[in-house]
C-alpha positions as CSV (number, residue, x, y, z in Angstrom):
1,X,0.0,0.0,0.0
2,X,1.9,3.5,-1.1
3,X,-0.8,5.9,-1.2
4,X,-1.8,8.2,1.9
5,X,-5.2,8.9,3.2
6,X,-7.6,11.5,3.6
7,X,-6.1,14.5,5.9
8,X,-8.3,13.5,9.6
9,X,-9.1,15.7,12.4
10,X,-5.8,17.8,13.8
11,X,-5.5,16.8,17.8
12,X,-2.2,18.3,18.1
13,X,-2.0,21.8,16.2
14,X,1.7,23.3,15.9
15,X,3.2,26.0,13.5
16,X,1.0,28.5,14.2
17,X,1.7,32.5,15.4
18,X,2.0,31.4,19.1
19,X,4.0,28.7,21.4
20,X,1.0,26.1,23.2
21,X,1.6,23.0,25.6
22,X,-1.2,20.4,25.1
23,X,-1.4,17.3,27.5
24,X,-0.7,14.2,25.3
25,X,-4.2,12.6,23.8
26,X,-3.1,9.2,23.2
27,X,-1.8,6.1,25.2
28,X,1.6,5.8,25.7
29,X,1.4,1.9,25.5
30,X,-1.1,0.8,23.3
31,X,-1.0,-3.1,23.6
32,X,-3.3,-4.8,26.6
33,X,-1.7,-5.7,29.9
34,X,-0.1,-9.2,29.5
35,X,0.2,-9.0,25.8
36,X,3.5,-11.5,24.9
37,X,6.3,-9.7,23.7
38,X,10.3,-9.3,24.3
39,X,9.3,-6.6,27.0
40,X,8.6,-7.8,30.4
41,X,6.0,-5.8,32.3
42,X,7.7,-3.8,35.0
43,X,10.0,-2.2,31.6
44,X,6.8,-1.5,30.2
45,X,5.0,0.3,32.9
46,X,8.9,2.3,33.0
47,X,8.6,3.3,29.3
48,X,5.0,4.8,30.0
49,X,6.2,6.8,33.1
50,X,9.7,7.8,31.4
51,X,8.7,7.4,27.6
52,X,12.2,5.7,27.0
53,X,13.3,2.2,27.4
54,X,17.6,1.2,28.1
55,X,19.0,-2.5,26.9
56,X,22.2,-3.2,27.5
57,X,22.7,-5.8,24.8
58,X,19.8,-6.1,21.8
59,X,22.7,-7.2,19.6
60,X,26.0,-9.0,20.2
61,X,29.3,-7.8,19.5
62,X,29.6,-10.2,15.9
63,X,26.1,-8.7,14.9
64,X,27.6,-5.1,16.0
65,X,30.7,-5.9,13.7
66,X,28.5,-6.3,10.7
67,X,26.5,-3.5,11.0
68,X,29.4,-1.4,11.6
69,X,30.8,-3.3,8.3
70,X,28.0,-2.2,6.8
71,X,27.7,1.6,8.0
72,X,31.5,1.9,6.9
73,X,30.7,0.7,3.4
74,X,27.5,2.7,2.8
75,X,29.2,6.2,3.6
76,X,32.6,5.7,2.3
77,X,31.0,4.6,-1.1
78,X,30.8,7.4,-4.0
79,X,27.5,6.5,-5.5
80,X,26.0,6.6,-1.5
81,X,27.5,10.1,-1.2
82,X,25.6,11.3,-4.5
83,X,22.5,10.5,-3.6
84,X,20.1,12.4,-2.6
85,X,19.2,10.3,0.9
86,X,22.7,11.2,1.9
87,X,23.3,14.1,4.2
88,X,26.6,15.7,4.3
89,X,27.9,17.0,7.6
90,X,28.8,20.9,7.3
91,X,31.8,21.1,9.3
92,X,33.9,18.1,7.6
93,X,32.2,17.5,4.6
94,X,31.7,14.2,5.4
95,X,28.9,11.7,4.9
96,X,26.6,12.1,8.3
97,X,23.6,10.4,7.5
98,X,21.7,7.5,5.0
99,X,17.9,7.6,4.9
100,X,16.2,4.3,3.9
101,X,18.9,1.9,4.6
102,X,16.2,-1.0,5.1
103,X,15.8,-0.5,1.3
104,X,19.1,0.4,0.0
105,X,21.2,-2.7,2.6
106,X,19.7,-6.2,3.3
107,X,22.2,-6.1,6.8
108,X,19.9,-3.7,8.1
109,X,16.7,-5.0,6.3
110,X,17.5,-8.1,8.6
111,X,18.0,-5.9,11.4
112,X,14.4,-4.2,11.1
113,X,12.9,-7.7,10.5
114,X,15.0,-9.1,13.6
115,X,12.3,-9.9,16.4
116,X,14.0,-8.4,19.1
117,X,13.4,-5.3,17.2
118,X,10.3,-5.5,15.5
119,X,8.6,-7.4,18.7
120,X,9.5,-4.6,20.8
121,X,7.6,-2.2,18.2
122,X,4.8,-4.4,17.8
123,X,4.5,-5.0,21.9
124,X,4.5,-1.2,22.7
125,X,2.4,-0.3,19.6
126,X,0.1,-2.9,20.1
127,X,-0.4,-3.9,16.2
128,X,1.4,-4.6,12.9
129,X,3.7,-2.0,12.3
130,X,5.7,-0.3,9.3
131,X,9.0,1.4,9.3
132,X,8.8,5.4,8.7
133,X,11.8,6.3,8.7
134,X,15.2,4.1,9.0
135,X,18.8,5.6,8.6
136,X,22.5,5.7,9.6
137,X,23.8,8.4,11.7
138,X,27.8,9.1,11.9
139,X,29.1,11.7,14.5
140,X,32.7,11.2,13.9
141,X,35.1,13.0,16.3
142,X,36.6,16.5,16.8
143,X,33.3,18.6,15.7
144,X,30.3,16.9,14.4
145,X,27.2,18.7,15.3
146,X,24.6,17.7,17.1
147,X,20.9,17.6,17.2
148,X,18.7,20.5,18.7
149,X,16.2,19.7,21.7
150,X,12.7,18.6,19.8
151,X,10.0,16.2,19.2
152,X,10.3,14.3,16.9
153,X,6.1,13.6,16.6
154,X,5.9,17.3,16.0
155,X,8.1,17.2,13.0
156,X,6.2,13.9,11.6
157,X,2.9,15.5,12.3
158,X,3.5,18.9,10.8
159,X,5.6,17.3,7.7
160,X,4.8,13.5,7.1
161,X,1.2,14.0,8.5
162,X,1.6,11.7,11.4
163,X,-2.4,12.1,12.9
164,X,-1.2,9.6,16.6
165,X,1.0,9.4,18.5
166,X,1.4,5.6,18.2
167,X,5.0,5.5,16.4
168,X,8.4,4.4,18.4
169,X,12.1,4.7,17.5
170,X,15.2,2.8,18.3
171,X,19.2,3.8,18.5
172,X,21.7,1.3,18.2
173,X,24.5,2.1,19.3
174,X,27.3,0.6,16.8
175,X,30.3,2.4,18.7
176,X,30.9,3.2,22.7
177,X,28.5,5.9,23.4
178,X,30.2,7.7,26.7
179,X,29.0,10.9,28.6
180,X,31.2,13.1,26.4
181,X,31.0,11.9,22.6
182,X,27.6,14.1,21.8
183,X,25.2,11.1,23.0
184,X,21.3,11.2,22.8
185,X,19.6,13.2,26.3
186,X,15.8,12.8,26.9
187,X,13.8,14.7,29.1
188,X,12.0,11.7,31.1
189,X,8.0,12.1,31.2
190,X,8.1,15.1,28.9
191,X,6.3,12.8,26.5
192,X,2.8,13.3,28.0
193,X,3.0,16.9,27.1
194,X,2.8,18.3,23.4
195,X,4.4,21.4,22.3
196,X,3.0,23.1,19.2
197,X,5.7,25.4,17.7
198,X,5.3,28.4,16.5
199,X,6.1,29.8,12.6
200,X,5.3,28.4,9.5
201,X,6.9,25.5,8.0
202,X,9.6,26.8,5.1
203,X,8.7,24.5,1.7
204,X,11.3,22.4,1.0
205,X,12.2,22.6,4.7
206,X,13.6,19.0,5.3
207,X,16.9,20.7,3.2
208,X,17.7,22.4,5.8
209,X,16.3,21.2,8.7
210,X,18.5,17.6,8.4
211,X,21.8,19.7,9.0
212,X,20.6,22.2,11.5
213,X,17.0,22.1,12.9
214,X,14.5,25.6,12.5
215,X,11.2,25.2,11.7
216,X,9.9,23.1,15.2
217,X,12.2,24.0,17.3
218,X,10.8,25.0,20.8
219,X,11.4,28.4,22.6
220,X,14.0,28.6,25.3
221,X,11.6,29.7,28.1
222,X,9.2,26.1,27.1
223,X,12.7,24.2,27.5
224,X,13.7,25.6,30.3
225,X,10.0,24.9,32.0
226,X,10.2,21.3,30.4
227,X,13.8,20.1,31.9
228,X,12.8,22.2,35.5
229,X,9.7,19.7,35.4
230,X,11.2,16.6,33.8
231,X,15.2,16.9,34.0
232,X,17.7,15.4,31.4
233,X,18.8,12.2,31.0
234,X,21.8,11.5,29.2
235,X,22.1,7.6,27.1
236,X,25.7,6.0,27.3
237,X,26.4,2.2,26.5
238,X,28.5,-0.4,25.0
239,X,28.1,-1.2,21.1
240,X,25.0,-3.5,20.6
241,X,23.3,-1.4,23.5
242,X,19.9,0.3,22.2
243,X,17.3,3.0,23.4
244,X,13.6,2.5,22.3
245,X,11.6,6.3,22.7
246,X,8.3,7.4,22.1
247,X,7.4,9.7,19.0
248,X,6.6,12.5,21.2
249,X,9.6,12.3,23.9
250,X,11.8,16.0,23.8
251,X,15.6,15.2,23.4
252,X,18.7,16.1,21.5
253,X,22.2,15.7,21.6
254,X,25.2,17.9,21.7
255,X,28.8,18.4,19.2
256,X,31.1,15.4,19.2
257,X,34.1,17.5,20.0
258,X,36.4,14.3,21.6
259,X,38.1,12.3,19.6
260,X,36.0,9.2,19.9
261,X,33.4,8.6,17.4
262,X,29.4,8.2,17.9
263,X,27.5,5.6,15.1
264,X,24.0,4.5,15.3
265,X,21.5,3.0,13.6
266,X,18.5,4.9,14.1
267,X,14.7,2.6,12.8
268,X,11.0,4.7,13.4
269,X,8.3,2.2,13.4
270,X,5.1,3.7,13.1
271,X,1.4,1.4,13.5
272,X,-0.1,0.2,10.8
273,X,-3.4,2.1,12.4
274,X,-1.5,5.4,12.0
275,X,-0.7,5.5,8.8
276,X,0.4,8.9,7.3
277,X,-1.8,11.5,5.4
278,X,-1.4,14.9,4.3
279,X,1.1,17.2,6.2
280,X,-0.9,19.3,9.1
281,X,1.7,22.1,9.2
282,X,3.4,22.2,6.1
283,X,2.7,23.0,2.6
284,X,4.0,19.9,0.6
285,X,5.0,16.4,2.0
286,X,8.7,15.4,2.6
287,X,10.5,13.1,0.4
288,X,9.2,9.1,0.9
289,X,12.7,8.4,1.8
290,X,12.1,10.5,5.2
291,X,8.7,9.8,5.6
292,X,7.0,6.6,4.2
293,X,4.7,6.4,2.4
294,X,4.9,2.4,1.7
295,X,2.5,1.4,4.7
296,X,3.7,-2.6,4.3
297,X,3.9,-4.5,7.5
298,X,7.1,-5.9,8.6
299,X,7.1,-9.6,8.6
């Protein structure tokens, strides 16, 4: 299925003239109690207080040496660096990110199929899901930028036309991610609350907004209320170690400026219930290759 429906009823409104907070409308688990799954129940009932979800080990160290195998051929390849689901970072001029790397590499097709990924998604999300979004991120050292505090469900709602917030991401961590190497912070529990952004969404946007984020970025005097209520938690771990967080959780990460670089692989899966329509905020849909539009369950 490829084609998107009709535009529904807009719960969470953002990009207008003014900054507004609305409490979260939707579960943050939406499978019954005692549904089977990978996730055992007391890391459940964590993941709706926090919105985020630590293992120390989805994958082992062999399966970490493929992917990274893999990573290292994708952006070190010419014909990767051409194309248009590459992004180049600013600083070095090196490859940062690949978009759609379940469709352009069969090691990470595998990885997306893998149960202990896909089960988790399914268990949290409580249905069949698709992947929305799936790509490589490199922040190698001595400067890589990071990532700007937003939510990522506001961005998919404006842009991709996400209508729920029924969609959960995973970072594998394919190096060492320590405290100082630009790792990914959360602000636990700051998934119950929306933030609608103000300003209009740019067309063409996603250009710029995959180097340094604009459009959707919150005010300082929201963050600052948001980590006063919630704090910041910062993600370090081994290679093979992973972070599942929910579509509406407010995080970021800072500049790499050590010499030890930061690789993930980074996989959205969104319900099969909540697929995308027309973009709420924005005048034109982002490219498929950011935001699917190939609704197909994984199997």
């Amino acid at each position: 299925m490829t084609t998107a429906p009709e535009r529904t009823a807009d719960l969470y409104p953002t990009r207008g003239t003014t900054e507004v907070a609305i409490p979260r409308m939707d579960p943050v688990v939406w499978s019954e109690p005692g549904t089977p799954g990978p996730i055992e129940a007391t890391e459940l009932a964590g993941f709706e207080r926090d919105g985020f979800l630590a293992v120390d080990q989805l994958v082992g160290p062999d399966e970490v040496d493929v992917l990274r195998g893999e990573l290292e051929r994708l952006t070190s390849d010419p014909d990767m660096r051409a194309d248009e689901r590459s992004i180049v970072e600013p600083r070095s001029n090196e490859v940062r990110t690949v978009f759609e790397v379940h469709k352009i590499s069969e090691v990470f097709a595998r990885l997306v199929r893998d149960p202990r990924v896909v089960g988790r998604a399914r268990q949290i999300l409580g249905s069949d899901v698709y992947v929305h979004q799936s790509r490589i991120n490199v922040k190698p050292g001595f400067g890589a930028t990071g990532f700007y505090w937003h939510s990522d469900f506001e961005t998919w709602h404006a842009e991709d036309g996400m209508p729920h917030m029924r969609a959960v991401s995973v970072s594998i961590a394919l190096t060492e991610n320590y405290e100082t190497n630009g790792g990914l912070m959360i602000m636990p529990g700051s998934h119950k609350t929306f933030l609608g952004c103000s300003g209009e969404t740019p067309k063409d946007n996603y250009k710029k907004s995959l180097q340094m984020q604009d459009a959707g970025t919150p005010s300082d005097e929201s963050l600052t209320k948001f980590a006063e209520a919630h704090s910041i938690k910062l993600f370090t771990g081994k290679p093979g170690s992973a972070t599942w967080f929910d579509c509406n959780c407010m995080h970021g990460s800072g500049d790499n400026i050590t010499p030890h670089p930061r690789s993930n692989v980074f996989i959205v899966f969104n319900s099969v219930e909540n697929e995308a329509v027309e973009p709420f905020a924005a005048p034109v849909r982002r490219p498929e290759f950011i935001g699917a539009r190939d609704f197909t369950p994984v199997k």
